[in-house]
C-alpha atoms as a printed R data frame, in Angstrom:
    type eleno elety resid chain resno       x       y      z
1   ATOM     1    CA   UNK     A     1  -2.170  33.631 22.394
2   ATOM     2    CA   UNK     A     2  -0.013  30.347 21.464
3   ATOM     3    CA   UNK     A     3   1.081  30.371 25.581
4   ATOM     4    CA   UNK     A     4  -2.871  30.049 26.183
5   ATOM     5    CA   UNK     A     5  -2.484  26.869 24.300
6   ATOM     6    CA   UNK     A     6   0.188  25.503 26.005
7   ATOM     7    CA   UNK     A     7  -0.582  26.043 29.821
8   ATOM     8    CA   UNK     A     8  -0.395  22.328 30.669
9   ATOM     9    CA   UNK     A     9   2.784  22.302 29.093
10  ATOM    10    CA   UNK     A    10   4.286  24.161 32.546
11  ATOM    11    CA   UNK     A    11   2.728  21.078 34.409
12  ATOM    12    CA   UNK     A    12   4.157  17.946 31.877
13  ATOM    13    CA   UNK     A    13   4.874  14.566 33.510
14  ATOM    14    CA   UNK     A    14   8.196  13.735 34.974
15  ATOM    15    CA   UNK     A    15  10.156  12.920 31.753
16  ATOM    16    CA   UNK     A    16   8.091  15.173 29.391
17  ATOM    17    CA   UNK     A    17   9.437  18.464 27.794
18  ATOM    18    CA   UNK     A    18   8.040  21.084 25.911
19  ATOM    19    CA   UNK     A    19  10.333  23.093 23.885
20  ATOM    20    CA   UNK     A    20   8.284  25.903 22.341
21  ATOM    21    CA   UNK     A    21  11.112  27.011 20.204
22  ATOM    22    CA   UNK     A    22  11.852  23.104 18.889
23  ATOM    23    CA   UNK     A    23  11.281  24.403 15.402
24  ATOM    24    CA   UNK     A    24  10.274  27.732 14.144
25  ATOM    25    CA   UNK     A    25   7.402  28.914 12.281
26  ATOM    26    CA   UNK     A    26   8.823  29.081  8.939
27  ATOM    27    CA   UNK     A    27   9.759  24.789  9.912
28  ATOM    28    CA   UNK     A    28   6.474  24.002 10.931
29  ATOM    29    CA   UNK     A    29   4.944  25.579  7.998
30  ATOM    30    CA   UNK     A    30   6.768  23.872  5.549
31  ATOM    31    CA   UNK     A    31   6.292  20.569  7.365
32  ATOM    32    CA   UNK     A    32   2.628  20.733  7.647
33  ATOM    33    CA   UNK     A    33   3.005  21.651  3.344
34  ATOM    34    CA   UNK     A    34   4.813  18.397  2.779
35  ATOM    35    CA   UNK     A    35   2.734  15.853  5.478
36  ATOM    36    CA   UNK     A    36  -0.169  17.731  3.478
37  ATOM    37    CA   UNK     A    37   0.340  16.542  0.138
38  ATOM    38    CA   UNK     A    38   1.588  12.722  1.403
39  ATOM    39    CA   UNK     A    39  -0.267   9.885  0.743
40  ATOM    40    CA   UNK     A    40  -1.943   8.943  3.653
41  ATOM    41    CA   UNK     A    41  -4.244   5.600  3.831
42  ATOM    42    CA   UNK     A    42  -7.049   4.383  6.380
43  ATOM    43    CA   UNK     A    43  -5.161   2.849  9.182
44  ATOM    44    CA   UNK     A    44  -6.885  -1.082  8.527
45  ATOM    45    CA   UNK     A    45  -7.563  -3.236 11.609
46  ATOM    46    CA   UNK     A    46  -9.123  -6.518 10.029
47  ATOM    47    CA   UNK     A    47 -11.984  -5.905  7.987
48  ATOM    48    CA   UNK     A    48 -12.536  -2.527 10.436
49  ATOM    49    CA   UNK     A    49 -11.689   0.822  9.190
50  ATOM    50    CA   UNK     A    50 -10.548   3.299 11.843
51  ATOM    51    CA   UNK     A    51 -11.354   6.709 11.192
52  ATOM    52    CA   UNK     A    52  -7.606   8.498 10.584
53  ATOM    53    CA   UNK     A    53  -5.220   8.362  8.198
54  ATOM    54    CA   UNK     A    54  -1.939   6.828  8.159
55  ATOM    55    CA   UNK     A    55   1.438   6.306  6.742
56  ATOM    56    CA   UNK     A    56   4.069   3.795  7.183
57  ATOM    57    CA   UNK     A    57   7.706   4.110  6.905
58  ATOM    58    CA   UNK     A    58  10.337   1.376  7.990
59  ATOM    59    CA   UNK     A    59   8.189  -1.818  8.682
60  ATOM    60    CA   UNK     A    60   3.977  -2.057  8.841
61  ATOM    61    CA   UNK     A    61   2.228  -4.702 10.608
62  ATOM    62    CA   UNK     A    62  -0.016  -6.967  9.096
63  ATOM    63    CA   UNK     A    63  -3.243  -7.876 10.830
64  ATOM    64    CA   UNK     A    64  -3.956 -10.798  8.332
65  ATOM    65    CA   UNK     A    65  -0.761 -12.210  8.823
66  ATOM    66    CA   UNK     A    66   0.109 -11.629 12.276
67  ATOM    67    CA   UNK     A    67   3.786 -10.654 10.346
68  ATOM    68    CA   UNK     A    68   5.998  -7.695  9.801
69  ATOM    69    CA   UNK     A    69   6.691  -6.248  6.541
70  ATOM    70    CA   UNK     A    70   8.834  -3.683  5.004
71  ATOM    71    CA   UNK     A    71   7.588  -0.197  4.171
72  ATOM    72    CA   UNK     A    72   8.844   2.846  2.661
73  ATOM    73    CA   UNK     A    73  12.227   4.281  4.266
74  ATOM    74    CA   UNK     A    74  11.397   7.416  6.577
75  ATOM    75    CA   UNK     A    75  10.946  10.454  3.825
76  ATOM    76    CA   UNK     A    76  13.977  12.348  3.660
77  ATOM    77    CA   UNK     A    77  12.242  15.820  4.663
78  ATOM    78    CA   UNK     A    78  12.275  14.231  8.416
79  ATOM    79    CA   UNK     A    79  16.169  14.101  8.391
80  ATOM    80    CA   UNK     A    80  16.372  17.706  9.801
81  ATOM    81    CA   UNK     A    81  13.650  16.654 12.292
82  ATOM    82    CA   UNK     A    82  15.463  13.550 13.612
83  ATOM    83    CA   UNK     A    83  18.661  14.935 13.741
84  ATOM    84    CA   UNK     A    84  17.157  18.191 15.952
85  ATOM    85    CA   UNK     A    85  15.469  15.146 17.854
86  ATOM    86    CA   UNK     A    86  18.259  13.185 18.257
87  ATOM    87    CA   UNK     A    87  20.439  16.389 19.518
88  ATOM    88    CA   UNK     A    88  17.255  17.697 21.877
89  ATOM    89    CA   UNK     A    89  17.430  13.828 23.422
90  ATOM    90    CA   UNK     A    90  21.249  13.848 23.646
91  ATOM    91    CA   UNK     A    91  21.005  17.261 25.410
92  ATOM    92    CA   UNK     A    92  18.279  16.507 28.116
93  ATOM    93    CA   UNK     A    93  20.132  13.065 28.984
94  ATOM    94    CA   UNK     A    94  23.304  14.749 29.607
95  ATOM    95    CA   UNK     A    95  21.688  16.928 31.889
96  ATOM    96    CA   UNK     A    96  19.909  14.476 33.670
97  ATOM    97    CA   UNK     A    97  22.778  12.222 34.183
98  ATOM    98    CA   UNK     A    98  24.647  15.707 35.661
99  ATOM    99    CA   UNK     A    99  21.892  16.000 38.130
100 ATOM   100    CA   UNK     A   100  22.455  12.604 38.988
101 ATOM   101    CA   UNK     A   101  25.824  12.874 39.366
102 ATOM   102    CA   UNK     A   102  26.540  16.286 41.382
């Protein structure tokens, strides 16, 4: 059933990958636990409200102000994430610049 989901995912655009196994299902439920319970706010354009919810970490932007300010550090339940990110990027660029190469 989850393939029927993900058919476009066998036609992605040069430079887009789907991993299907990226995290499991155990991963995915706990994230979806944790981004549950955050605090999430209206995402503010001016006086307009736009109709999701948002959340910040690193640096927001300020509409009013036209200026950057600091925001809450990335939560610490990401690190996993990232660092699987980070190792999926390293991966597929090393392969690419094999390709390249042979």
């Amino acid at each position: 059933m989850q393939d029927d989901l993900f058919q476009a995912a066998r036609s992605l655009p040069e430079g887009f990958l789907y991993r299907s196994d990226f995290i499991d299902a155990e991963e995915a439920r706990s994230l979806l636990a944790i981004i549950r319970a955050l605090h999430l706010e209206e995402a503010q354009y001016r006086q307009y409200s736009a109709r999701r919810r948002t959340l910040s970490d690193g640096s927001s932007y300020d509409l009013d102000t036209n200026e950057m300010r600091p925001a809450a550090p990335l939560p610490g339940f990401l690190d996993a994430l990232r660092a699987a990110t980070e190792e999926l990027r390293y991966s597929v660029t090393l392969r690419t610049a094999r390709k390249r190469d042979a």
